[in-house]
DRENSE-139836 format. One record per atom (N, C-alpha, C, O): x, y, z. Coordinates in steps of 0.05 Angstrom, whole numbers, plus 5000, padded with zeros to 4 digits. Atoms other than C-alpha are relative to their C-alpha. Layout:
<rs>
XYZ/...
</rs>
This chain:
<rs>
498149794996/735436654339/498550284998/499050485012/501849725004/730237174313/498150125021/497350355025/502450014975/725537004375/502250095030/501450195051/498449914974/731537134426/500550264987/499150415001/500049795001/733337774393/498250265002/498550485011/502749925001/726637984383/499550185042/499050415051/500549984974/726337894466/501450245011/500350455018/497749814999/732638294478/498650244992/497050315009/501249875007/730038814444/497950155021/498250385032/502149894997/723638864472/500450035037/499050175052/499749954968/726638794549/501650254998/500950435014/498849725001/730939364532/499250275003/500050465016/502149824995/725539754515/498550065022/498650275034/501350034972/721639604571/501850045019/500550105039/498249894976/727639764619/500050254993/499650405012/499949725000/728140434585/498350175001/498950415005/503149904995/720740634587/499750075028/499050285038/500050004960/721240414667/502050215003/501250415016/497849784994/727640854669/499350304994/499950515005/501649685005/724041414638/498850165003/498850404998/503249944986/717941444671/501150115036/500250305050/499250054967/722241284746/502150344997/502450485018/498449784995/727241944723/497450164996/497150295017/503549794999/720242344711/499450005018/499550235026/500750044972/718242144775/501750135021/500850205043/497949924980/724842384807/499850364992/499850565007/499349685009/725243034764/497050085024/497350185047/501949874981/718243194798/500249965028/499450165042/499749964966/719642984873/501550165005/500950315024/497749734988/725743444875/498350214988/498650385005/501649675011/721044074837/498649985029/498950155046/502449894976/715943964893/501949975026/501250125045/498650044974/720843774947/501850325006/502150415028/499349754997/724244434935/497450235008/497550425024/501849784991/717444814933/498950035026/497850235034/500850074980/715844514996/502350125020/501350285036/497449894981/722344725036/500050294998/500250455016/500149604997/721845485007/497850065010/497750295019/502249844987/714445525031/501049965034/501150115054/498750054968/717445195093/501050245021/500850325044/496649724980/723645765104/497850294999/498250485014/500749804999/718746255087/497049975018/495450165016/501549944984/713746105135/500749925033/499149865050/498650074983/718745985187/500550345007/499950505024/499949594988/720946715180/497450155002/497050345017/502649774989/714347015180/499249885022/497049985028/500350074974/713946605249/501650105018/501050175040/496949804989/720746915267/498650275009/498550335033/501149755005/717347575252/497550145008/496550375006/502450004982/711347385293/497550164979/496450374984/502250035014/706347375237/499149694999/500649494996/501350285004/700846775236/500349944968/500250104950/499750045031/701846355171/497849934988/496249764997/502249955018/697046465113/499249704998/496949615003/501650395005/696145655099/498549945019/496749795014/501950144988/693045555158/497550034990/495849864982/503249965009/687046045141/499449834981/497549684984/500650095031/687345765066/499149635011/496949545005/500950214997/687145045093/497149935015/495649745008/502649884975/681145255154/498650004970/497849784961/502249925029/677345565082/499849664989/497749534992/500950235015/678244895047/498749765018/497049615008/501950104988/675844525106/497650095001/495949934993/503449915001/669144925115/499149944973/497149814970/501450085029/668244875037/500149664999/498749584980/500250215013/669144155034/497849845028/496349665022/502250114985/664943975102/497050234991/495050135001/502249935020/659344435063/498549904980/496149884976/501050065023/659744175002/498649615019/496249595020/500750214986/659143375045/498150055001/496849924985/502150044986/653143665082/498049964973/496449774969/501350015018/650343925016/499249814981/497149854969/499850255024/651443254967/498549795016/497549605004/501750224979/647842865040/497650104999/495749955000/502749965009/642443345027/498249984985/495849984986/501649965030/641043344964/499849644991/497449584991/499550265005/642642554946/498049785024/496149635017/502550144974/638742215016/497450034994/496049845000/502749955005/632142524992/499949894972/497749794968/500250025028/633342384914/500049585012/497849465012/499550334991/634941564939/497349975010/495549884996/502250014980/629641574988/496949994983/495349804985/501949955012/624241834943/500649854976/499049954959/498950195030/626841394881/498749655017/496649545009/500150174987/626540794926/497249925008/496149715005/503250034989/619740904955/497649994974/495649854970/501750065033/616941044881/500249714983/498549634967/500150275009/619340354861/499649825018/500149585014/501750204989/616040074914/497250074994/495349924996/503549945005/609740394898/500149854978/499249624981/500650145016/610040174835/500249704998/498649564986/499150274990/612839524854/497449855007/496749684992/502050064991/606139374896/497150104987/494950044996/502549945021/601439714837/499749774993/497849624992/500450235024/604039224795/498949675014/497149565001/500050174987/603738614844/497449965014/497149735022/501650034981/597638704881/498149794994/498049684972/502150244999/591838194895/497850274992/498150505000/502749905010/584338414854/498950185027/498250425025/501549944970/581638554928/501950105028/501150105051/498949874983/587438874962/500250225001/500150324978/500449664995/587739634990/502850005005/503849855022/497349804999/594339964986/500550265018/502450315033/500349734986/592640615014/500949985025/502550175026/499050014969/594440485091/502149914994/504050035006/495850015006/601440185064/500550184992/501050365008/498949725015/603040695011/499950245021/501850395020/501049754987/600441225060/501749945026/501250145040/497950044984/605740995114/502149984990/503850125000/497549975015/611240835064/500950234998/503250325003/499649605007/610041615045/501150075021/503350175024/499749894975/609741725110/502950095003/503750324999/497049964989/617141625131/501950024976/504350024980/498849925024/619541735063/500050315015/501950395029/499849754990/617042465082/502450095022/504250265021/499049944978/619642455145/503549934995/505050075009/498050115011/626342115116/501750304986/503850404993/499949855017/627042615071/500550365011/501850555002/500249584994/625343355113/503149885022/505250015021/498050014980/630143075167/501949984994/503650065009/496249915015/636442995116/499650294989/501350404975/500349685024/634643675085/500750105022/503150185024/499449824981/633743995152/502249995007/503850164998/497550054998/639343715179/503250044988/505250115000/497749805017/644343885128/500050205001/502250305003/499849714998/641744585131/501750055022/503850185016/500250024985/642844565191/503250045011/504050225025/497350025002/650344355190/501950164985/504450174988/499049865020/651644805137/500450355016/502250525016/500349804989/648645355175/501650085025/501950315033/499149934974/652045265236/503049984995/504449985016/495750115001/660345115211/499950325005/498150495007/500049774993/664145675226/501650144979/503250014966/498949955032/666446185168/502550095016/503150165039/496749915003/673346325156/499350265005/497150355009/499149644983/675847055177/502150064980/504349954981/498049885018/679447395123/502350155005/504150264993/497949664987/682747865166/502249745026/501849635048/498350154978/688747475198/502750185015/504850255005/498649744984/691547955261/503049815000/503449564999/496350095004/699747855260/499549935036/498150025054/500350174975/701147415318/502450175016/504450275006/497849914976/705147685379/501849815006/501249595015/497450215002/711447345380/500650025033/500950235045/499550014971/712847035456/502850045010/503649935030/497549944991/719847305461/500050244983/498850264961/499149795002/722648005457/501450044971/502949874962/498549965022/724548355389/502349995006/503449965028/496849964995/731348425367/500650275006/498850424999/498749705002/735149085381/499550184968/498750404960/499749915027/735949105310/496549984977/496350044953/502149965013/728649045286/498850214994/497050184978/500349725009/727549775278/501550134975/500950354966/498249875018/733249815221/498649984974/496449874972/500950005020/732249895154/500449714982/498649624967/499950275008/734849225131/499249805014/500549605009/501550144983/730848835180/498050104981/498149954961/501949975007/724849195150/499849934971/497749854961/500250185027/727048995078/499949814998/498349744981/500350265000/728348315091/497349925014/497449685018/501850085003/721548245111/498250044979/496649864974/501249915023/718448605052/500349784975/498649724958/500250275022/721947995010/498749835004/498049724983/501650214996/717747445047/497150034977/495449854977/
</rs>
């Protein structure tokens, strides 16, 4: 009787933990689902109002920074592997070799395209890095493809944009 109450108990709990966690979960979808609909209305009217919306640039910026940082982590990581890789084959074939074998024309080709491995992710990243295109801080207000209103010269037209 102690082992079935015990259970009870502990499923109870466990439904109200799940229930706790799943209204947590709800309280936050409606916070963001609201924040999402007011950036929405408010970048709906500054389209009304024939201004371009600021998220794009901001998202454009976080694209160039994050295909940057890519090129940079392919630059820097490809040569560190590469040259790690090739050093434990050198040593690899120190340790291993026959009394009467020459290394030098392997090692000295291994290098080889290690080198060559190595300038051609560097360059190359630069390369990618150097050429993306930068964001533009300066975003010109877009020309709206239909005619103002009559009433866009008034003074409460010009406040109700001042609140966006």
């Amino acid at each position: 009787m102690d082992g079935i109450i015990a259970a009870m108990v502990g499923s109870v709990g466990t439904v109200a933990f799940f229930a706790f966690v799943s209204f947590a979960a709800w309280l936050d979808y409606r916070k963001k689902k609201d924040e999402r609909d007011a950036a929405h209305q408010e970048r709906m009217k500054a389209l009304e109002l024939g201004f371009a919306p600021q998220d794009a640039e901001i998202e454009r910026a976080k694209a160039y920074s994050g295909a940057a940082w890519a090129a940079g982590v392919i630059g820097l990581v490809v040569p560190i592997v590469v040259v790690a890789l090739t050093t434990a084959g050198t040593i690899v074939a120190v340790i291993f070799r026959e009394p009467n074998e020459n290394l030098v024309p392997g090692l000295t080709i291994a290098w080889s395209i290690a080198c060559l491995i190595v300038l051609v992710a560097v360059l190359r990243s630069l390369s990618v890095i150097h050429h993306l295109p930068r964001p533009t801080g300066d975003a010109a207000p877009r020309v709206a493809g239909r005619d103002r209103r009559a009433d866009s010269s008034s003074a409460e037209f010009h406040e109700k944009r001042l609140e966006l």
